[in-house]
mmJSON file of the N, C-alpha and C atoms, coordinates in Angstrom:
{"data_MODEL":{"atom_site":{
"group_PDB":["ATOM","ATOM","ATOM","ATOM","ATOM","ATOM","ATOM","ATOM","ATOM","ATOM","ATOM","ATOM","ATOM","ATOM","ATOM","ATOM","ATOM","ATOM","ATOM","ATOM","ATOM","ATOM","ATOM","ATOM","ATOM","ATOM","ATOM","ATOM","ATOM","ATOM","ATOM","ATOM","ATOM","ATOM","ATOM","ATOM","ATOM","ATOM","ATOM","ATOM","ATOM","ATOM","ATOM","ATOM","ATOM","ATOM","ATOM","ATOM","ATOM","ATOM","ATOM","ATOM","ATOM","ATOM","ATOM","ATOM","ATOM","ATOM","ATOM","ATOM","ATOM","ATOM","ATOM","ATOM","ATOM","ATOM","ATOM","ATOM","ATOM","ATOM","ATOM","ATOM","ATOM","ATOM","ATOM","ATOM","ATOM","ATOM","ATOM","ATOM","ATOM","ATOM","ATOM","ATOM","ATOM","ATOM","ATOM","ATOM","ATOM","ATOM","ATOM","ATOM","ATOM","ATOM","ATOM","ATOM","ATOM","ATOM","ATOM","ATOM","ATOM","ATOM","ATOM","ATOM","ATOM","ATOM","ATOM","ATOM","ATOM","ATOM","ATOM","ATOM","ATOM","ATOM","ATOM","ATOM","ATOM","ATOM","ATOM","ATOM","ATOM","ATOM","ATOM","ATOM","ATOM","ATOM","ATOM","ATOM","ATOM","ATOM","ATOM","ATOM","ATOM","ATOM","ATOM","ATOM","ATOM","ATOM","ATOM","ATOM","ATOM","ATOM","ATOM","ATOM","ATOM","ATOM","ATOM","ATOM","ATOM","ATOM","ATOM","ATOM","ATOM","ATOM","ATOM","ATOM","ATOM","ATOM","ATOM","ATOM","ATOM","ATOM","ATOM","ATOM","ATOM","ATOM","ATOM","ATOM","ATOM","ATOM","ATOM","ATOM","ATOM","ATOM","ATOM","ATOM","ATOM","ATOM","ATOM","ATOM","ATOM","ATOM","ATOM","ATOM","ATOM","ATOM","ATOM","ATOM","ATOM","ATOM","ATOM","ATOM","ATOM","ATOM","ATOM","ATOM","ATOM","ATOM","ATOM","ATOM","ATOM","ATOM","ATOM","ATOM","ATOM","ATOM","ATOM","ATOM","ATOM","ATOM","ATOM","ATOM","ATOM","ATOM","ATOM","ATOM","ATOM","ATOM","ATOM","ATOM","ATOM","ATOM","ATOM","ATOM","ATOM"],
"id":[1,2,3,4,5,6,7,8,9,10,11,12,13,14,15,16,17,18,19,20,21,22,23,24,25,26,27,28,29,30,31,32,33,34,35,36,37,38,39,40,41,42,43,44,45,46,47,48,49,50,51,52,53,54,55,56,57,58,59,60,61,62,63,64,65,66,67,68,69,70,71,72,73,74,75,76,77,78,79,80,81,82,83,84,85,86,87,88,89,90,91,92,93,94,95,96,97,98,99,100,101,102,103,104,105,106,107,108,109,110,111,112,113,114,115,116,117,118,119,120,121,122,123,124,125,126,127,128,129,130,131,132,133,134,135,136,137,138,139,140,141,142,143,144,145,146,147,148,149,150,151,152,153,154,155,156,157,158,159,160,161,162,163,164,165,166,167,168,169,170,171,172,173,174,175,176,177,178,179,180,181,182,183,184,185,186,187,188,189,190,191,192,193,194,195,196,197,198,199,200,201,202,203,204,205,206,207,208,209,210,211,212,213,214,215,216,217,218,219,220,221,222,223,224,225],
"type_symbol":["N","C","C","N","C","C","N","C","C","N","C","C","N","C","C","N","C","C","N","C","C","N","C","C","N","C","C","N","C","C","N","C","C","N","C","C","N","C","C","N","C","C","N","C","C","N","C","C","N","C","C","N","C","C","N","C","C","N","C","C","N","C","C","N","C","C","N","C","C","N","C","C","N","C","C","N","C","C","N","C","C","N","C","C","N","C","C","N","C","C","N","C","C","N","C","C","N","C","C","N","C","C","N","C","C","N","C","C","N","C","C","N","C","C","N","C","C","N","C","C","N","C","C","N","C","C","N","C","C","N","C","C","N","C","C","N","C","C","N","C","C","N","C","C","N","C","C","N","C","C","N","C","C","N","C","C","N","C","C","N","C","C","N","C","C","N","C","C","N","C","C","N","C","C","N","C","C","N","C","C","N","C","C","N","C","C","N","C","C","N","C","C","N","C","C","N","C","C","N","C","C","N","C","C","N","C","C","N","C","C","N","C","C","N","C","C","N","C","C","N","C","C","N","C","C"],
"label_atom_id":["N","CA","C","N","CA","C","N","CA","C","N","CA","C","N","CA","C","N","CA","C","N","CA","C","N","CA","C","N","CA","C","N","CA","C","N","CA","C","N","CA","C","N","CA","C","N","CA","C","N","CA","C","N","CA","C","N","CA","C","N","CA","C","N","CA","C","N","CA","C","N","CA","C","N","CA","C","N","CA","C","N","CA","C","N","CA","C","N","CA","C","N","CA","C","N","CA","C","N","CA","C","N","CA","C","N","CA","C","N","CA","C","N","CA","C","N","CA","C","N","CA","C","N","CA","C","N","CA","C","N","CA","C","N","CA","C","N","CA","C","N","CA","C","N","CA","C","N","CA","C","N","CA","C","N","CA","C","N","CA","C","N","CA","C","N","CA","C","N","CA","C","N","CA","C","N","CA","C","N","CA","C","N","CA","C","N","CA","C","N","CA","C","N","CA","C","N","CA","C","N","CA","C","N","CA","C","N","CA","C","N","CA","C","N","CA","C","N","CA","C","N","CA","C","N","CA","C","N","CA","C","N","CA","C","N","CA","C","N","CA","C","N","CA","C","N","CA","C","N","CA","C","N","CA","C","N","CA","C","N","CA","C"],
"label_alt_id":[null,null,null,null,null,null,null,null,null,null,null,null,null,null,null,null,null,null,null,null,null,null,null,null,null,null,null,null,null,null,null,null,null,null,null,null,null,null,null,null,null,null,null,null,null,null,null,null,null,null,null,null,null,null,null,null,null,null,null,null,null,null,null,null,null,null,null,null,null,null,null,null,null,null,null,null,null,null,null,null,null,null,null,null,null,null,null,null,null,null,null,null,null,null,null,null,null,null,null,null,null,null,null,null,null,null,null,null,null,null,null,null,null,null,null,null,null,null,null,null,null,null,null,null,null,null,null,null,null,null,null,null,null,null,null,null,null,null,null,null,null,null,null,null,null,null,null,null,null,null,null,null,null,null,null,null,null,null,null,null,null,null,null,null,null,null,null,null,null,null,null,null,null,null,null,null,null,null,null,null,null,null,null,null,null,null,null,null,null,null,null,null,null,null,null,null,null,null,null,null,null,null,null,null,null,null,null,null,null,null,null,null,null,null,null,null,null,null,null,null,null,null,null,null,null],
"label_comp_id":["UNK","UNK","UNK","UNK","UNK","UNK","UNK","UNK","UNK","UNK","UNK","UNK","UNK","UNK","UNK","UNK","UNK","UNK","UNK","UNK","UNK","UNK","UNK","UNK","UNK","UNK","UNK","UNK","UNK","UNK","UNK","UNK","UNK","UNK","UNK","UNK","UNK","UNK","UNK","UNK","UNK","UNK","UNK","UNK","UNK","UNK","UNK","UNK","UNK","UNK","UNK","UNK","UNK","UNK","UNK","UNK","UNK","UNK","UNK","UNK","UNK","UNK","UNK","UNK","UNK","UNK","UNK","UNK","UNK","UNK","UNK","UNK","UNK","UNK","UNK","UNK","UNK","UNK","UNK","UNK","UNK","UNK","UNK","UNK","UNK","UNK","UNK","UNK","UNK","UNK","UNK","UNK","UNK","UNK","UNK","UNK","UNK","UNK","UNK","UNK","UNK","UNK","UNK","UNK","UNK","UNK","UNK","UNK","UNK","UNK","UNK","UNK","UNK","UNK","UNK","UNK","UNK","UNK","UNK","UNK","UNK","UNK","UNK","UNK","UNK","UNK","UNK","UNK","UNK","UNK","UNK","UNK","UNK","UNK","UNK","UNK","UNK","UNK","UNK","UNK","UNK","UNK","UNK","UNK","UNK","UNK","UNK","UNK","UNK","UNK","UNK","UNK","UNK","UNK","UNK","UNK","UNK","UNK","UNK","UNK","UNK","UNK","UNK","UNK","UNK","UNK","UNK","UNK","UNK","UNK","UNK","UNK","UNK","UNK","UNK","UNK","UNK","UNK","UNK","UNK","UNK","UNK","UNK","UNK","UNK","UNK","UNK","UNK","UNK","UNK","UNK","UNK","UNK","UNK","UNK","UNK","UNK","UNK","UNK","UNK","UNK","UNK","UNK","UNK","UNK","UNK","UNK","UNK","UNK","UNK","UNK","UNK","UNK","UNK","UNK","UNK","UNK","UNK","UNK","UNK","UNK","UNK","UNK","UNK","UNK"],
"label_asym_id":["A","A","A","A","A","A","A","A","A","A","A","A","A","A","A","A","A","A","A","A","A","A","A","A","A","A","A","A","A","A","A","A","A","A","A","A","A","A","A","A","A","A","A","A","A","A","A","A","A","A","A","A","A","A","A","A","A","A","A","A","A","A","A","A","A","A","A","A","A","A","A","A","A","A","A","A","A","A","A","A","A","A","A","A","A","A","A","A","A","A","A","A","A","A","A","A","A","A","A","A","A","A","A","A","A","A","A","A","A","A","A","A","A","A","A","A","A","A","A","A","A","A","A","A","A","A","A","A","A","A","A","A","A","A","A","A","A","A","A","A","A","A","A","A","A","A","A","A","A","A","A","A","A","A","A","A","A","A","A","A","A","A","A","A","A","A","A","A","A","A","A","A","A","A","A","A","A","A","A","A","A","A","A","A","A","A","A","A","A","A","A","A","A","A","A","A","A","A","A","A","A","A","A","A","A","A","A","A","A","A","A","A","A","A","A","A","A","A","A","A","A","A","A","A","A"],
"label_entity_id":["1","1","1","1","1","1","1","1","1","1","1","1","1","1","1","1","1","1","1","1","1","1","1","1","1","1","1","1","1","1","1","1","1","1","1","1","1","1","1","1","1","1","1","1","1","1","1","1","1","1","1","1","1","1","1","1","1","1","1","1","1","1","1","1","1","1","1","1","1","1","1","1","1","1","1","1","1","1","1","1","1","1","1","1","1","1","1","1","1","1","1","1","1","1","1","1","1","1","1","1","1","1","1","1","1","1","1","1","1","1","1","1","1","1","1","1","1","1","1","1","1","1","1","1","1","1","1","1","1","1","1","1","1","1","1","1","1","1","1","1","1","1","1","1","1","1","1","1","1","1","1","1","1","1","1","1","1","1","1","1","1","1","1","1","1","1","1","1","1","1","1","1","1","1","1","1","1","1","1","1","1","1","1","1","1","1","1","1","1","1","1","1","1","1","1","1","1","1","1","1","1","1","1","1","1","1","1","1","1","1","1","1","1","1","1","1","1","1","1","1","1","1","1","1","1"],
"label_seq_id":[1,1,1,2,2,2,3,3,3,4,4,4,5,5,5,6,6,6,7,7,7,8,8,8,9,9,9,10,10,10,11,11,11,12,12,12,13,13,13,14,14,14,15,15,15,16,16,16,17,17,17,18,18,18,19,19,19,20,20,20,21,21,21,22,22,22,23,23,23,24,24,24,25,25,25,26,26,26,27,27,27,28,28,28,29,29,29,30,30,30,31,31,31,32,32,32,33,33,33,34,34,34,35,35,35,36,36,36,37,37,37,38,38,38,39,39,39,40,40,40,41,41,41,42,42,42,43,43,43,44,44,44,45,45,45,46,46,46,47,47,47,48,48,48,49,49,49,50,50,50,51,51,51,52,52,52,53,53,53,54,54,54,55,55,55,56,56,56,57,57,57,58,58,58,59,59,59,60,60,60,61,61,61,62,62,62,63,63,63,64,64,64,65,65,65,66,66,66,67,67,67,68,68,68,69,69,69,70,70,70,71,71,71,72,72,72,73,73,73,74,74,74,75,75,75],
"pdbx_PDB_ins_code":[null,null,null,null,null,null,null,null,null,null,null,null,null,null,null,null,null,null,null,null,null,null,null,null,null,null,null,null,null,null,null,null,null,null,null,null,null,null,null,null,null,null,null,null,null,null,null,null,null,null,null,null,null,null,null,null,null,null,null,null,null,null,null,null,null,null,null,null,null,null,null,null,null,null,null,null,null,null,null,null,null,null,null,null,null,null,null,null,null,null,null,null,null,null,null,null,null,null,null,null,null,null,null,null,null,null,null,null,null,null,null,null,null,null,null,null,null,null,null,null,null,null,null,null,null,null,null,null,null,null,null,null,null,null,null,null,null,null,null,null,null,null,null,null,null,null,null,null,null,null,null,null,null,null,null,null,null,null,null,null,null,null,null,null,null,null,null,null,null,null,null,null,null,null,null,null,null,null,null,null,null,null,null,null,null,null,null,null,null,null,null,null,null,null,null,null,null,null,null,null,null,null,null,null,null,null,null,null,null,null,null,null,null,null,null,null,null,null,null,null,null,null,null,null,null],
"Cartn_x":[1.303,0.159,0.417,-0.313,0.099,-0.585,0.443,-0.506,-1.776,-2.602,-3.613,-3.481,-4.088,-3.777,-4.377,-3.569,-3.911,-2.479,-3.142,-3.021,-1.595,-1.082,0.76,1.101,0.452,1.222,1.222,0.631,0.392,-0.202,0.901,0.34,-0.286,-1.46,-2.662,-2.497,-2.297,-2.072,-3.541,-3.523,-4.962,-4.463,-5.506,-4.52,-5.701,-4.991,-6.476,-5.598,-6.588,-6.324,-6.46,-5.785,-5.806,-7.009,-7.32,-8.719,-10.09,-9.837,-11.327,-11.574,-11.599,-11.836,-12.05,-13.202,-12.914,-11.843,-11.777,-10.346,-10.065,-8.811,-8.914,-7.354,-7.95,-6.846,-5.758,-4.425,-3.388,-2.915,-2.932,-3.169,-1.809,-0.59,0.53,0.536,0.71,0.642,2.152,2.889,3.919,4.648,3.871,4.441,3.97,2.927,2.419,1.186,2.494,1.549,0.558,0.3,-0.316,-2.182,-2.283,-2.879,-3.942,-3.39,-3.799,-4.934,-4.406,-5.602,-7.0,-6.343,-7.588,-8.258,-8.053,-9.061,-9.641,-8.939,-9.951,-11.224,-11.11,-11.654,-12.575,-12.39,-13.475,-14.356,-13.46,-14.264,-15.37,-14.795,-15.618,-17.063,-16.716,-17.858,-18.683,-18.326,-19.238,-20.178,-19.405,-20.523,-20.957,-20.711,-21.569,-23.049,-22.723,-24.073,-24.51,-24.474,-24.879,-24.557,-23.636,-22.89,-21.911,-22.49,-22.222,-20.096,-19.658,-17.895,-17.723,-16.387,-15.964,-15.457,-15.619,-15.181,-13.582,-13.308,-11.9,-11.629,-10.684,-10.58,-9.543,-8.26,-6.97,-6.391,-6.04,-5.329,-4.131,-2.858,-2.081,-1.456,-0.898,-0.096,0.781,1.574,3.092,3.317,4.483,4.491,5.904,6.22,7.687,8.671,8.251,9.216,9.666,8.438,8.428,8.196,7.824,7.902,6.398,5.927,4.8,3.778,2.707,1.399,0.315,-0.425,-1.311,-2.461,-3.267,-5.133,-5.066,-5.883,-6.715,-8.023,-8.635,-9.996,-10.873,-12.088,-12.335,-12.52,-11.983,-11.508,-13.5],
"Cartn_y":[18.618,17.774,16.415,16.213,14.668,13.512,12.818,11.365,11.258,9.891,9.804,8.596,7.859,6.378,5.666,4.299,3.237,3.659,2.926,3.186,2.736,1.113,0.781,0.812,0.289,0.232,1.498,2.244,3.513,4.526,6.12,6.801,7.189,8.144,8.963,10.502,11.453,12.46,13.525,14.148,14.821,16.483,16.782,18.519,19.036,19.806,21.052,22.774,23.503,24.54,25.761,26.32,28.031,28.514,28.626,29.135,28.526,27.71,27.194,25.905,25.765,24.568,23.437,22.64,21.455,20.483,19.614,19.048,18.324,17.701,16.683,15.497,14.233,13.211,12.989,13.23,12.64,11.477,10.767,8.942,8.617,8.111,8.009,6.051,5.74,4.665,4.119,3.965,3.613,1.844,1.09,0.056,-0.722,-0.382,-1.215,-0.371,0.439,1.727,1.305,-0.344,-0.661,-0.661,-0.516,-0.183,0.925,1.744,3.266,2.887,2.37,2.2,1.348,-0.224,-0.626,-0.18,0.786,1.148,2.557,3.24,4.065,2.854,2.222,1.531,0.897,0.823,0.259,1.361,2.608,3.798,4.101,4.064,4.762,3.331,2.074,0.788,1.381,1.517,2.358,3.487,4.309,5.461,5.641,4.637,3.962,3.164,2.664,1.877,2.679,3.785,4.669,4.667,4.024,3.805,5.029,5.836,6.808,6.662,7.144,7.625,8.59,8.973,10.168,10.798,11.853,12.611,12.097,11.806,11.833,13.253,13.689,15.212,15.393,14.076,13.99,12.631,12.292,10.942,11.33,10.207,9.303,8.54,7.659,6.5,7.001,8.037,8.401,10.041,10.362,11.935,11.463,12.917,13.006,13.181,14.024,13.757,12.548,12.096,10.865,9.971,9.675,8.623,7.845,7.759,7.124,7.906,6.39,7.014,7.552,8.543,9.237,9.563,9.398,10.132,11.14,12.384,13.339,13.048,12.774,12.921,13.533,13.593,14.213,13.69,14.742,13.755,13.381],
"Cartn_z":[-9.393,-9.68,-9.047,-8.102,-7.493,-8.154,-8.09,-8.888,-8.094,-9.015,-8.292,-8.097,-6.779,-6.627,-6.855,-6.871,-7.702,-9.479,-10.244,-11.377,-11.829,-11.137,-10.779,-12.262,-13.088,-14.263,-14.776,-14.78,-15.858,-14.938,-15.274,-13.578,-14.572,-13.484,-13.796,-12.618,-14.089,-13.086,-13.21,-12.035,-11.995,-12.112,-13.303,-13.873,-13.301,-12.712,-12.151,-12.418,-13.125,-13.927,-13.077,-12.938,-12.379,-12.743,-13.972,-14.776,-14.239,-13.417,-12.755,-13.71,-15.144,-15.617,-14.64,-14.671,-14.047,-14.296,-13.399,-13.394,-14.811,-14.77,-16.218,-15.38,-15.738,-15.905,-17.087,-16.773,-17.503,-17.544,-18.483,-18.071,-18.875,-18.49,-19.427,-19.322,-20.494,-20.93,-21.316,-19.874,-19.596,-19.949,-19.463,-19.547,-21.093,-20.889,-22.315,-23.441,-24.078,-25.299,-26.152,-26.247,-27.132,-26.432,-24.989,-23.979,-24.604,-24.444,-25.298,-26.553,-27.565,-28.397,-27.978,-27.053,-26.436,-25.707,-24.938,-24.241,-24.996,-26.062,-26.67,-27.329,-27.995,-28.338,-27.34,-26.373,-25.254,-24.852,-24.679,-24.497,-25.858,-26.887,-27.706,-27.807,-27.589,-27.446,-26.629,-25.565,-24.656,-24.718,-24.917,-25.599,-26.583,-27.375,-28.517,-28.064,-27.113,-26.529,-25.609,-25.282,-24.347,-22.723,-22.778,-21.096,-20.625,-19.639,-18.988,-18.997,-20.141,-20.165,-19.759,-19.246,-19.339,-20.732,-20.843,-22.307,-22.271,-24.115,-23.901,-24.821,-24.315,-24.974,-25.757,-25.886,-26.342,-25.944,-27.204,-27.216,-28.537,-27.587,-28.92,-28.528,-29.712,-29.752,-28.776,-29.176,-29.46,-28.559,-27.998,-27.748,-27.854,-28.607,-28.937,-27.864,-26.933,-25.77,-25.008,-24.868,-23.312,-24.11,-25.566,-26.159,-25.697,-24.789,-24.261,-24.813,-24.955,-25.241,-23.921,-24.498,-23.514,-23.835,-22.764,-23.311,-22.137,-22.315,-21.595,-21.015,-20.192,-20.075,-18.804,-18.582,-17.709,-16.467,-15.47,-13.957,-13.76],
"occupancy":[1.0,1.0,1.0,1.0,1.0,1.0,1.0,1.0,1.0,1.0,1.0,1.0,1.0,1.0,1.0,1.0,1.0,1.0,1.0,1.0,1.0,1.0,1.0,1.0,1.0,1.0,1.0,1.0,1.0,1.0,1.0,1.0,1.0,1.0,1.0,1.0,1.0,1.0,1.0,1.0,1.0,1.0,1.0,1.0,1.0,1.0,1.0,1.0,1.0,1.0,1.0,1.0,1.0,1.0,1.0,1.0,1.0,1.0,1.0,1.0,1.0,1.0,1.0,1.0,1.0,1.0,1.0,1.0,1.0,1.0,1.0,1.0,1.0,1.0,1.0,1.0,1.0,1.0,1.0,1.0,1.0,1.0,1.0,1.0,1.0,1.0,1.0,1.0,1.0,1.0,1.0,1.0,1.0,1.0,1.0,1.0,1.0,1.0,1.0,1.0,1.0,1.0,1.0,1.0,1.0,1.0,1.0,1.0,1.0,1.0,1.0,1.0,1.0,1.0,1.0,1.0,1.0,1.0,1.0,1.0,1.0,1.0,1.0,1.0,1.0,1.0,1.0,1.0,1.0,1.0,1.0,1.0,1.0,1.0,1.0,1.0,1.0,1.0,1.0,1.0,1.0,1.0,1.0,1.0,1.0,1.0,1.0,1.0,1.0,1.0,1.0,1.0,1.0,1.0,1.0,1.0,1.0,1.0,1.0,1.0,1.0,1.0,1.0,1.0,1.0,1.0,1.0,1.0,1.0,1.0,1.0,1.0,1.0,1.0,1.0,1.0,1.0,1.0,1.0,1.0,1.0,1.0,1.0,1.0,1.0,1.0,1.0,1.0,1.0,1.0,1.0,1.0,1.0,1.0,1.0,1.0,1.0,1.0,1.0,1.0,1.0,1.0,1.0,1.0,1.0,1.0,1.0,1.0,1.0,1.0,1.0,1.0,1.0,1.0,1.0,1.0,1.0,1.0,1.0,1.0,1.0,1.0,1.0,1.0,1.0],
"B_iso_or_equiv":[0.0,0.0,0.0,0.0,0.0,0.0,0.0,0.0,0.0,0.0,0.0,0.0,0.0,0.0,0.0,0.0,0.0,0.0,0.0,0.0,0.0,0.0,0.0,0.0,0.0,0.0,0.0,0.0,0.0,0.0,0.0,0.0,0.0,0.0,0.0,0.0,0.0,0.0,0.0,0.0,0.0,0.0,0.0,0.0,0.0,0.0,0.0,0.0,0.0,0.0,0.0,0.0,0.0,0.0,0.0,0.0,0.0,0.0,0.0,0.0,0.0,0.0,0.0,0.0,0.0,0.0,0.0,0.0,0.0,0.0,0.0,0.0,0.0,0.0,0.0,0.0,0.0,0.0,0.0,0.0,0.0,0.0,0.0,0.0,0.0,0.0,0.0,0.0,0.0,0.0,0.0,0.0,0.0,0.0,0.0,0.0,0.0,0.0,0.0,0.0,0.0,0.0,0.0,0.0,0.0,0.0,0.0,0.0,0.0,0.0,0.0,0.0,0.0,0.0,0.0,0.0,0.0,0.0,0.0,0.0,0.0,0.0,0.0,0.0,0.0,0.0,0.0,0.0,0.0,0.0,0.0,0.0,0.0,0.0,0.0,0.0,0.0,0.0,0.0,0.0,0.0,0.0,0.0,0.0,0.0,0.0,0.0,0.0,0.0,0.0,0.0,0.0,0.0,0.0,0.0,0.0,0.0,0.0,0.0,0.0,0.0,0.0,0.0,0.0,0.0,0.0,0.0,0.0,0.0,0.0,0.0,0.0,0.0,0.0,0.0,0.0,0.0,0.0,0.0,0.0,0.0,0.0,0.0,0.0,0.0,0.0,0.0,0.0,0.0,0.0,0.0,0.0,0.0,0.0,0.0,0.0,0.0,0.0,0.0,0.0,0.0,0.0,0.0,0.0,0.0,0.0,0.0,0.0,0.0,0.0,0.0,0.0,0.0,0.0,0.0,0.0,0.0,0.0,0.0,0.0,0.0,0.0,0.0,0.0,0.0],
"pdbx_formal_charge":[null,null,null,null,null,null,null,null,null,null,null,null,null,null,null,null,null,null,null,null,null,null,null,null,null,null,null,null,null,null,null,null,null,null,null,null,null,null,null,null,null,null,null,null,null,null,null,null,null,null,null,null,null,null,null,null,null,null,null,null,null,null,null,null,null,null,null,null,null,null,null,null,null,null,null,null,null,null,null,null,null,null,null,null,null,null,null,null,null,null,null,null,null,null,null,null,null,null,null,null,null,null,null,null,null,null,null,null,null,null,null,null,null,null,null,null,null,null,null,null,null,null,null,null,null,null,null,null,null,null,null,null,null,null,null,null,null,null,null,null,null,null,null,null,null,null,null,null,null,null,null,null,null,null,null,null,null,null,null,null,null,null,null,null,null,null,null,null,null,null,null,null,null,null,null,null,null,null,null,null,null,null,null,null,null,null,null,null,null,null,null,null,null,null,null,null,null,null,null,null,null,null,null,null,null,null,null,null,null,null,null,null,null,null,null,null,null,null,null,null,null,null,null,null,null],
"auth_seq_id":[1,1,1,2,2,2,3,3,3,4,4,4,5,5,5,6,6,6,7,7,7,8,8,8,9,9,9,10,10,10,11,11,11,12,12,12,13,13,13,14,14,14,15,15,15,16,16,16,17,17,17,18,18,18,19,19,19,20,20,20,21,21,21,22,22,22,23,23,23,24,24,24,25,25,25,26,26,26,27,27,27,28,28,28,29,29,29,30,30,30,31,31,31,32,32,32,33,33,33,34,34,34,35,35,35,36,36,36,37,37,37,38,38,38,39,39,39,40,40,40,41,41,41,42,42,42,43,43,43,44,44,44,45,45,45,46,46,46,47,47,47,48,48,48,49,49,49,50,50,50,51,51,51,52,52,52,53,53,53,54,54,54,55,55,55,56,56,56,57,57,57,58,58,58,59,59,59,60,60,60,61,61,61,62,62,62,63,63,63,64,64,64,65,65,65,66,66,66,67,67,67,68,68,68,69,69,69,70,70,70,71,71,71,72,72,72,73,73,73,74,74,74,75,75,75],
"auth_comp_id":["UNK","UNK","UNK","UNK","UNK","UNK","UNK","UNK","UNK","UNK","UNK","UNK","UNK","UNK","UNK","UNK","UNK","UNK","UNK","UNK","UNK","UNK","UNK","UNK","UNK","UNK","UNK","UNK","UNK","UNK","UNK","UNK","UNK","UNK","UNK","UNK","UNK","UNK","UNK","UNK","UNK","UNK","UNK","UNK","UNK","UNK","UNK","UNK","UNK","UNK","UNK","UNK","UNK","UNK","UNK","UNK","UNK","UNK","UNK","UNK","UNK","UNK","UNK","UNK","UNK","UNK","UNK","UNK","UNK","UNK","UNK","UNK","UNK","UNK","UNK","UNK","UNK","UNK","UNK","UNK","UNK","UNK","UNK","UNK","UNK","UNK","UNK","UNK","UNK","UNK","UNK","UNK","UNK","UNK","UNK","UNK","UNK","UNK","UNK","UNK","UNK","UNK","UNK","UNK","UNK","UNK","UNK","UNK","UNK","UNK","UNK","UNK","UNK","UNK","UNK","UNK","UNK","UNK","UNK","UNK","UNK","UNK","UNK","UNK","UNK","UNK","UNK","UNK","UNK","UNK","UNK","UNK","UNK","UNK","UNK","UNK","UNK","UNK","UNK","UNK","UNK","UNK","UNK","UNK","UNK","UNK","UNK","UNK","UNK","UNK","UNK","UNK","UNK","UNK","UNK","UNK","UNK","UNK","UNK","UNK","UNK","UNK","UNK","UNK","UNK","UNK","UNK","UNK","UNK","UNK","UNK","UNK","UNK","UNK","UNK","UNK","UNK","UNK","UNK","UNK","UNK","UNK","UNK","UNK","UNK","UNK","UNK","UNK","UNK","UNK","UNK","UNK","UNK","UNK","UNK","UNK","UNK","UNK","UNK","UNK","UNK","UNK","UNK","UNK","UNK","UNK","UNK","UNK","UNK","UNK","UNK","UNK","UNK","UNK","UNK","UNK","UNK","UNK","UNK","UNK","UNK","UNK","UNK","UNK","UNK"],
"auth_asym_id":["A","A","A","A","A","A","A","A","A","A","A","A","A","A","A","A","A","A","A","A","A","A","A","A","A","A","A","A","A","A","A","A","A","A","A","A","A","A","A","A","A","A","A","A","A","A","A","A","A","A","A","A","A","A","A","A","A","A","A","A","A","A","A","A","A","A","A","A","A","A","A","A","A","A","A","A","A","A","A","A","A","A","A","A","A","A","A","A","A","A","A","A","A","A","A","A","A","A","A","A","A","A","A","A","A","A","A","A","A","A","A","A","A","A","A","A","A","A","A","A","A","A","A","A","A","A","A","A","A","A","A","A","A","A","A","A","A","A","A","A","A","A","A","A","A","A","A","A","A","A","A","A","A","A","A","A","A","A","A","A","A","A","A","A","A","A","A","A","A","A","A","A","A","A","A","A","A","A","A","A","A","A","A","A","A","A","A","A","A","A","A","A","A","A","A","A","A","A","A","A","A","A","A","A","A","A","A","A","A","A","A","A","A","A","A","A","A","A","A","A","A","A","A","A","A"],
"auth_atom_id":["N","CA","C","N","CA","C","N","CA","C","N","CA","C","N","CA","C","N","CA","C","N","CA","C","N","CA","C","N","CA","C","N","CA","C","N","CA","C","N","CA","C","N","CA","C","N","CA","C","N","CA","C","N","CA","C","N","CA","C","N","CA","C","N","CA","C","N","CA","C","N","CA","C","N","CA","C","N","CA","C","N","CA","C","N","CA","C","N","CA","C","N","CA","C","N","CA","C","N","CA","C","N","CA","C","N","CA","C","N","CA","C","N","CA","C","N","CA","C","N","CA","C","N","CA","C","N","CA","C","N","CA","C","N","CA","C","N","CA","C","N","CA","C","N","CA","C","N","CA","C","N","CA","C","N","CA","C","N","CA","C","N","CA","C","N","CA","C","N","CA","C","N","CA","C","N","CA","C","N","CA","C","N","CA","C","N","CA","C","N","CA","C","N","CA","C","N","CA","C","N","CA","C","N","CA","C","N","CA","C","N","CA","C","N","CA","C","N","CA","C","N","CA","C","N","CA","C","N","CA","C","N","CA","C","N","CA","C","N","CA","C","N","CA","C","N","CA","C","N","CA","C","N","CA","C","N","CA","C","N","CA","C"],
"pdbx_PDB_model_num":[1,1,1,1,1,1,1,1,1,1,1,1,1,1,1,1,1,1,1,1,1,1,1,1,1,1,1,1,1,1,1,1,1,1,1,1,1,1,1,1,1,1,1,1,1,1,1,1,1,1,1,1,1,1,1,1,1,1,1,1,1,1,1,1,1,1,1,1,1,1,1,1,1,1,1,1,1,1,1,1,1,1,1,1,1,1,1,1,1,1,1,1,1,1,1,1,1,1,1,1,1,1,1,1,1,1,1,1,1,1,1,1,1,1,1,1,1,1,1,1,1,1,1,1,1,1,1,1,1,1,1,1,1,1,1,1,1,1,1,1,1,1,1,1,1,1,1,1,1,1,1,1,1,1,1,1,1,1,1,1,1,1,1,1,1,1,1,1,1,1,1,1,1,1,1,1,1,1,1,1,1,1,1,1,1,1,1,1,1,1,1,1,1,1,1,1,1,1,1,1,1,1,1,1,1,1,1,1,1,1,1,1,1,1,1,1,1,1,1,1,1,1,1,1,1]
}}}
């Protein structure tokens, strides 16, 4: 899965599925986890007021492996 560019502080990887699913972004919230909640929060402002978001399909603070926080959403 190659990164996608741009994105210096926090990579963004682009998952594309064997199964045909359309694609989906992996967004790891590397340098600064506290990141992660503001921008759910900006996201969900948004499609609260009806401004064209992408779906988020998975978020958290925290992942037990990598320790970093992460959202899912659609490429």
């Amino acid at each position: 899965v190659p990164p996608r560019p741009g994105g210096l502080a926090n990579p963004n990887l682009r998952l594309v599925f064997a199964s045909g699913e359309p694609p989906m972004v992996l967004r790891l919230y590397q340098r600064d986890p506290a990141q992660a909640a503001k921008e759910r929060a900006l996201h969900a402002l948004a499609a609260r007021h009806g401004l064209p978001v992408p779906r988020l399909h998975l978020a958290a603070d925290d992942n037990p492996i990598t320790g970093s926080a992460y959202a899912v959403i659609d490429w």
